[in-house]
N, C-alpha and C positions, 0 to 999 in steps of 0.2 A: 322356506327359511335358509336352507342350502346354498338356493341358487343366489338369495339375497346374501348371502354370506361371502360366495365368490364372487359375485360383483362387485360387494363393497372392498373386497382386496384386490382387486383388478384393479379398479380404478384410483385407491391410493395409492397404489404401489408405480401407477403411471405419472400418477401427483407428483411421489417422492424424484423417481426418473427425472419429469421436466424441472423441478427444482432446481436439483441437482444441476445440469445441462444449461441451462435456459432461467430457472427461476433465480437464482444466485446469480449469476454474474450478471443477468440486470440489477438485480439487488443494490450489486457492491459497486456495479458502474455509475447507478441513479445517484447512491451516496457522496461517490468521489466526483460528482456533479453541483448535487445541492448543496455540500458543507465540506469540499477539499481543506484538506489540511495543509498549507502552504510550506515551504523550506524556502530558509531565508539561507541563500546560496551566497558566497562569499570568497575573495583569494585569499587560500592559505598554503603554505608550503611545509608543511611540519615533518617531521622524520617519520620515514615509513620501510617499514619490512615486509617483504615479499617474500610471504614461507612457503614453500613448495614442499607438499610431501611426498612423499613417495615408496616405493617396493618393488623394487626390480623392475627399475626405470629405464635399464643402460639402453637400449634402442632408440628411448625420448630426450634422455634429461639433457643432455648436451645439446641439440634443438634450442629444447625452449630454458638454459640458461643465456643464449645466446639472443634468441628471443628478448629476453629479459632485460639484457643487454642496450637493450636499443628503444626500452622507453623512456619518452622526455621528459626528464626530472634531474633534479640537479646531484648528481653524483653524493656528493658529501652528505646528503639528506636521504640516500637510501641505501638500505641494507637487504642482500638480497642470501637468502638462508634456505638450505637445502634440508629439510629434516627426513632422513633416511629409516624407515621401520626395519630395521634387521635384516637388510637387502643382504641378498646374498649372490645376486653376478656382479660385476663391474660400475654400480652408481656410484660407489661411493668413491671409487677410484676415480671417476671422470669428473666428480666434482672436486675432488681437491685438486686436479688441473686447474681447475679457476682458482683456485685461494691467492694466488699472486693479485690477482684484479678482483681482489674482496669478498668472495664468494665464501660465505662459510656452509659448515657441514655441521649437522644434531646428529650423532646418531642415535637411535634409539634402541636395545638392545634387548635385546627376548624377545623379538616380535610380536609386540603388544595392540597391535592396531590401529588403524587412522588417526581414531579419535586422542588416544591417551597420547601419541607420538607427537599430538596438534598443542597437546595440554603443556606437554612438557616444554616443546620450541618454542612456543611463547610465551613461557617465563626464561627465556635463555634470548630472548629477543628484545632490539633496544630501541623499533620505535615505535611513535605514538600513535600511532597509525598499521593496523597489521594486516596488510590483502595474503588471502589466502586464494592457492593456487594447486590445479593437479599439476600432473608433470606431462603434460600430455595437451596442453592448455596453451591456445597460441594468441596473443595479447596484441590489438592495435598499439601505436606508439602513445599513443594520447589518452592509456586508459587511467592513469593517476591523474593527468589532466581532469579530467571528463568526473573522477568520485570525487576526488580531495574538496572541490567546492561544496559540496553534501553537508561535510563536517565542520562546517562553517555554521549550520546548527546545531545552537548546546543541546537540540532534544532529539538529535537522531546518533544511533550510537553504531549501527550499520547499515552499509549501503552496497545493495546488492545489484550487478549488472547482467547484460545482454547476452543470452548464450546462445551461438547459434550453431545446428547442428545441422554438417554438411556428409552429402552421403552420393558421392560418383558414380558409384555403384547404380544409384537408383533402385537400388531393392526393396521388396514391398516394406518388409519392418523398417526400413530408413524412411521412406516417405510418410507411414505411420505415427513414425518414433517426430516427424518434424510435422506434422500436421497438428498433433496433439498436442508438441510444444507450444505452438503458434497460437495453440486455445491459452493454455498456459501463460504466455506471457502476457495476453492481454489480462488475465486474471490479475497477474501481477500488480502492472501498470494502474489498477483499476483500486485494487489493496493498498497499495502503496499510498494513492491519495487520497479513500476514504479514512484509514485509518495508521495499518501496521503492513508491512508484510507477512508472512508467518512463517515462510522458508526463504532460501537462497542458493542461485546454481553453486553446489560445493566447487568449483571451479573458477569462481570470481566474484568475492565479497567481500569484506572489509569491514575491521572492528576496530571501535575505539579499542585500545590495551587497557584502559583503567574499567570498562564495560565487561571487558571478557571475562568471563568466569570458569573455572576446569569444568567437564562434563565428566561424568562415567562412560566405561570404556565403549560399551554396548550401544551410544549415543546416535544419532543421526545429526551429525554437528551443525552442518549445515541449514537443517528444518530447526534443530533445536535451538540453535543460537540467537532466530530472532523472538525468540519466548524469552532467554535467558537476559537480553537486552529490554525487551516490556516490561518485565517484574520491576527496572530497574526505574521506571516512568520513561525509557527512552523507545523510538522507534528509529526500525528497518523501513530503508526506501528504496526506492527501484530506480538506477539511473540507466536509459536504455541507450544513452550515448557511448557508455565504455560496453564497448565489444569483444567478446573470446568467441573463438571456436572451438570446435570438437568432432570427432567422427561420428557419427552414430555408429550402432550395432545395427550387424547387418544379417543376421541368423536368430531366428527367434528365441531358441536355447539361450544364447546370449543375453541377449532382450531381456527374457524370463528371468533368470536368474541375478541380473539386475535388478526387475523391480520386484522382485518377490524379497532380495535382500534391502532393498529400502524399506521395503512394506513395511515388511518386519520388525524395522527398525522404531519406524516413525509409529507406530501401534505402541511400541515400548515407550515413545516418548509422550505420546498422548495419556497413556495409562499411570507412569510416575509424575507428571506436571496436567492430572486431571481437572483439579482445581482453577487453571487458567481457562478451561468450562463453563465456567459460570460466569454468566451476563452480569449479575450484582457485582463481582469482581472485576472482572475484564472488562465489560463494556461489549462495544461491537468486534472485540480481537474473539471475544468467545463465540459470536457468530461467526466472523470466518474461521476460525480451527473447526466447529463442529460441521459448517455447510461443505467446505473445501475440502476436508480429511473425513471424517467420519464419516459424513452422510455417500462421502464419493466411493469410499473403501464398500460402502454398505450396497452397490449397484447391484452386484452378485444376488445380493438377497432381494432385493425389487427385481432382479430380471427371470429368477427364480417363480418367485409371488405370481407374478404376471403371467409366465409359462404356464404354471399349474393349476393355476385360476381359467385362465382362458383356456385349456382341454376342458376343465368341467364344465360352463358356458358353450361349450362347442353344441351341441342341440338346439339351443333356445334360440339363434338369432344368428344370419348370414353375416353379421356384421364381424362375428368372434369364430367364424368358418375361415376371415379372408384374415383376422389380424392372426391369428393362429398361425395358418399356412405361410404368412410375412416374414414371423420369427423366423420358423421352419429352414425360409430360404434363405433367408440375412446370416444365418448359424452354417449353413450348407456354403455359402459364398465365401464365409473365414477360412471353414476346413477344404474349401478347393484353395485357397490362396495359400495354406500352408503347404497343400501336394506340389500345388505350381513354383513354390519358392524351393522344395526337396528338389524338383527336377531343375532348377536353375531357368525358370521363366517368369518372367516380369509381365504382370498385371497392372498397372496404378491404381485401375477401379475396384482391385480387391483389396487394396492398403488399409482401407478404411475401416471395413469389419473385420479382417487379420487381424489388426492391430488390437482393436475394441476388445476381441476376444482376449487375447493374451494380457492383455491392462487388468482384465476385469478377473480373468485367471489368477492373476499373480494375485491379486487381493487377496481372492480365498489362498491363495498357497502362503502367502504373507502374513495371512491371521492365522491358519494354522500352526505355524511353526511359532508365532507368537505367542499360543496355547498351550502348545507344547512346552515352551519355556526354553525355545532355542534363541541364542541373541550372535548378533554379530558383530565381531570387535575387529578380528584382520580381514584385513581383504584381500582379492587378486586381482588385477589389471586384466580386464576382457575385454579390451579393443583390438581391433585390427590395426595394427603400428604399423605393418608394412604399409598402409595408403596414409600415413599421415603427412608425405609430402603433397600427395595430391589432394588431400585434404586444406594442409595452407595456401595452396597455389587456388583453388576455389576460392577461398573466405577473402585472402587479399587481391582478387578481381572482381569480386561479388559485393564486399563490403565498404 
């Protein structure tokens, strides 16, 4: 009965695995095959605001105001708005160098966090149209081009674009960090026309302003927003023509505590909007939140299952002698990829489970702190800014 017992977790818990991995995204790809949901694209030019938030930006913001500067859109129709969280070196000073050429500045005062600093610039904001932006976010010219036909339908109220992460370095967490993008964005793409999105690179998306709604502070604005836009009957789409860039993280420390504080985040927001969970309500949005988020967050606990299942199995059958010893080494190949990235040597064929581990890390360190009742409202800027020129000099020969 034992042995029947860890077999049968063995092998669901490899079920839940290929799901995850493999069973969903054919899922959601078959869907957005058999019954795409069309966007009736159209030219429109309506006033739009480009909030840029930010916190001790001064190394970035003047870049990518400049940046900003230089997408094709008709002046008079855009408004391009600096919203500063309580910066305290020099951003706010570099941006009102631009107020001559339109440039306004929010500030936001007590250092209240992304989110709430997001809530308040967009009621202080005057168009109809509001792309939100980091500061650190480098924009082809043609990326208002490339969304604004989006919102040409009445039933999509955000439309979320291409991010793409570029890493010179080549360091293992960079090629990780962009391998697992590249799952990700087909994900997207695949979301987008079965049904809804269900997040957005906080780096480049775009809401109707009559759609937007404030979040609480604690929010994951980003992943939340296209839930906050579904309650309304409208959807998030994906357009992979407008293009941004970004560095990756290139230290796993880094890495980590990134996605350990999204983790975190996006657990708080699945737990207060649980309700969007149910299939009777939502429809197939509640299968993607539950297969995308939940079941992916839940790996730790199937990879777990599986480990401890297949030691007990280790007597009965060579078969759970060799997948045993497999883990064993896939788990020993991450933790040499972490010594090799300590001593500054670049592997590519270890990016793969480095990465997986630290993803799958962060989950449990994510729901812990989520357990805990730890939330995260400000943030701090962990990128490497000294290579963000060689970061744009890649993205505009690459893209």
């Amino acid at each position: 009965m034992f042995y029947l017992t860890a077999q049968i977790i063995f092998w669901c818990s490899i079920a839940a695995l290929f799901y995850v991995y493999v069973g969903y995204p054919l899922l959601v790809y078959l869907v957005s095959l058999i019954a795409p949901k069309k966007i009736k694209r159209g030219v429109i030019e309506p006033k739009v605001t480009i909030l840029i938030t930010a916190y001790n930006e001064e190394k970035a913001i003047r870049a990518k105001i400049e940046n900003t500067f230089a997408i094709d859109y008709p002046k008079e129709k855009l408004e391009i708005l600096v919203a500063s969280d309580g910066s305290t070196d020099k951003t706010d000073e570099i941006v009102k160098e631009f107020a001559p050429r339109g440039v306004r500045l929010f500030r936001q005062e007590g250092r209240m966090g992304k989110t709430v600093t997001q809530n308040n610039a967009v009621a202080q904001s005057t168009g109809e149209i509001i792309l939100f932006s980091d500061a650190t976010t480098d924009y082809k010219p043609d990326v208002l081009r490339e969304i604004l036909p989006n919102f040409a339908d009445e039933t999509v109220g955000c439309v979320a674009g291409k991010l793409i992460y570029v890493d010179d370095s080549a360091s293992n967490v960079g090629k990780g960090a962009q391998k697992y993008w590249n799952y990700e964005t087909f994900l997207k793409q695949s979301e987008s026309n079965a049904c809804s999105l269900i997040g957005a690179s906080g780096c480049l998306y775009a809401v109707r302003k009559s759609a937007y709604r404030p979040m609480y502070a604690e929010a994951c604005s980003d992943f939340l927003i296209c839930t906050v836009v579904y309650e309304q009957g409208l959807r998030s789409v994906y357009e992979p023509n407008a293009v941004c860039a970004e560095d990756t993280n290139r230290q796993t420390d880094k890495e980590m505590r990134m996605r350990v504080r999204v983790i975190s985040q996006t657990f708080t927001d699945l737990w207060r909007n649980r309700q969007m969970m149910n299939p009777l309500r939502s429809g197939f949005y509640a299968v993607e939140l539950v297969s995308h988020k939940v079941l992916r967050y839940s790996v730790p606990l199937f990879l777990l299952l599986i480990f401890v299942s297949n030691a007990v199995l280790i007597p009965h059958s060579l078969f759970f002698d060799i997948a045993f010893i497999a883990q064993i080494c896939f788990y020993l190949l991450a933790f040499v990829g972490l010594a090799f990235e300590k001593m500054g040597v670049k592997i590519g064929v270890l990016a793969i489970p480095h990465y997986f581990v630290l993803a799958n890390l962060a989950s449990v360190l994510g729901f812990y702190k989520f357990l805990r009742g730890e939330r995260y409202a400000a943030w701090e800027p962990i990128r490497e800014k000294n290579e963000e020129a060689e970061a744009v000099s890649t993205f505009n020969q690459t893209v």
